[in-house]
N, C-alpha and C positions, 0 to 999 in steps of 0.2 A: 619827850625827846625821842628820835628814831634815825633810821637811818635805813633806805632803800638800796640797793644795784638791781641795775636793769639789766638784761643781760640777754640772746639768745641769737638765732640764725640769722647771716644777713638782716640784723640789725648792730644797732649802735650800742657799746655799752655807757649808763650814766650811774652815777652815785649822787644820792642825796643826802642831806641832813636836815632836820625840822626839828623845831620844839613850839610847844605850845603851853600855857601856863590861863588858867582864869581863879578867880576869887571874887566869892558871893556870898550877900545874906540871902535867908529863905524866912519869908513870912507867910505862918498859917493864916488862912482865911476859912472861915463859913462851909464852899463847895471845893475852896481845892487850895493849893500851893503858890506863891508869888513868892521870886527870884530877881535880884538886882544883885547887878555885880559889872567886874572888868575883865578881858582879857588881853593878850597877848599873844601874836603867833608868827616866829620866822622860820624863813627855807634856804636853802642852798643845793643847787646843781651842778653836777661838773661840766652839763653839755647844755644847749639850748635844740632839743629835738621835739619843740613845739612843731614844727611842720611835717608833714606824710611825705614824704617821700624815699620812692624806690625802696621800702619795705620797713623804710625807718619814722619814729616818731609820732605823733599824734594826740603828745600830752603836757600840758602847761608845765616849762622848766626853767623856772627863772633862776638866772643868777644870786642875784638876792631878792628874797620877799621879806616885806614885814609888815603888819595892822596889828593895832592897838585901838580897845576906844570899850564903851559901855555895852553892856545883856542886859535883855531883862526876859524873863518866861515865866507862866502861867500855865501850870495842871492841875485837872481837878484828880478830886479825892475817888477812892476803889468804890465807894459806898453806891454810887449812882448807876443809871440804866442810860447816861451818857457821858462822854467822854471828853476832853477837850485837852489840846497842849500847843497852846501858842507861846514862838519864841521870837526873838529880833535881838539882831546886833547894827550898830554900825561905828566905825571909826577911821583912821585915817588909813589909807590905803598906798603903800609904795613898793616898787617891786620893777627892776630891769634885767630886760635878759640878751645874752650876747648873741652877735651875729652867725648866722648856722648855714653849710655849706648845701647850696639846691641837690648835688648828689653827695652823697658821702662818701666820695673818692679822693686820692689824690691828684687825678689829672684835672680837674675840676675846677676853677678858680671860682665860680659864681657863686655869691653869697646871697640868703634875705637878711636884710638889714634888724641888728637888734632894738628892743624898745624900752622904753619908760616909761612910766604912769606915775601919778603924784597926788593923791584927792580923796575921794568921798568912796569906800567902800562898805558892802552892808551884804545882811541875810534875814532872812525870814522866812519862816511856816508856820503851818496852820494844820493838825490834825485836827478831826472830828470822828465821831462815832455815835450811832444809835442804837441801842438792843430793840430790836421791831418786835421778837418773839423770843420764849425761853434761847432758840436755837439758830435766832437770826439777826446776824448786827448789819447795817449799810453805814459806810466812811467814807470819807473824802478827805483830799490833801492838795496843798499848794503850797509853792514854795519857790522863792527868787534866790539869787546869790549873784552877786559882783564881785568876788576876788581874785579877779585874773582878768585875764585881756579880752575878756566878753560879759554878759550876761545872763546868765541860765534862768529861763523861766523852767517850772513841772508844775502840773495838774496830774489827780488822779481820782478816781472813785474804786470802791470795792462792796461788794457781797458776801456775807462771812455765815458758813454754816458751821456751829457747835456742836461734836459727837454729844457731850453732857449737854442735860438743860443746864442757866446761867439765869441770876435774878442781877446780876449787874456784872459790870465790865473791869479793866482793871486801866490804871494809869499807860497812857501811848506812851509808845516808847519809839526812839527815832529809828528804829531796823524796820524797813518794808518787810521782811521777811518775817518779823516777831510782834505785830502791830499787837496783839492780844497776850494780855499775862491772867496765867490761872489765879482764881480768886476762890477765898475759900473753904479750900479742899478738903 
């Protein structure tokens, strides 16, 4: 559960409200972890400042959002000298947002029309990891999402050098920023 305002210069202020809710088994395996489960996830916006204009907007505000539907992910275990954490969701996808004025003035009449969506949304990625040498891992990452009024594809690769030597890696974890957890110590 959360609750954002948006707020600053010549722009628009909004208020949000989200929650989101999942519940999972986790079964051990062999090399790593498997996860099955469901979630849940709604929003609420006060404005629809999905569109850029004259210094306002430029991020998905729907009126009402909601998906529901099935997870399942798979990580391996700390012990190895590679890594893996593939996830996927998909389930039902619904979410409309109100019509929002081209300037945000009042002499202004012209609007973009708001929209609806009704159907199939989904997510997934895919880390990976190598330790090449005590002090050297290469990764990659990909990863789709459809919950909102587009598609986001990402690809990425990385080069990781380690001040300590490393005889294996530790469980990825979804922060670009924290791919590697000390193992150990």
């Amino acid at each position: 559960m959360g609750t954002d305002h948006y707020w600053g210069e010549n722009v628009w202020n909004n208020f949000s409200v989200s929650g989101d809710a999942a519940v999972g088994y986790s079964f051990p395996r062999a090399t790593g972890t498997a996860t099955l489960g469901g979630f849940v996830s709604s929003a609420h916006f006060d404005r629809n400042s999905d569109f850029y204009t004259m210094g306002h907007g430029g991020y998905f505000s729907p009126s009402f959002f909601f998906m529901a539907g099935p997870m399942v992910r798979f990580r391996t275990e700390r012990s190895h000298t590679w890594a893996l954490d593939v996830q996927a969701s998909t389930g039902y996808l619904y979410y409309e947002t109100d019509s929002s004025p081209v300037y945000p003035r009042d002499d202004s009449p012209e609007k973009y029309p708001g929209d609806r969506f009704s159907g199939l949304g989904y997510s997934g990625s895919l880390r990976a990891l190598k330790l090449l040498t005590p002090h050297w891992a290469a990764g990659a990452y990909a990863g789709m999402d459809k919950s909102s009024g587009y598609t986001r594809w990402s690809v990425g690769v990385s080069l990781s050098w380690f001040f300590q030597e490393r005889k294996s890696l530790g469980i990825l974890i979804p922060r670009y920023e924290a791919l590697f957890e000390p193992v150990n110590r």
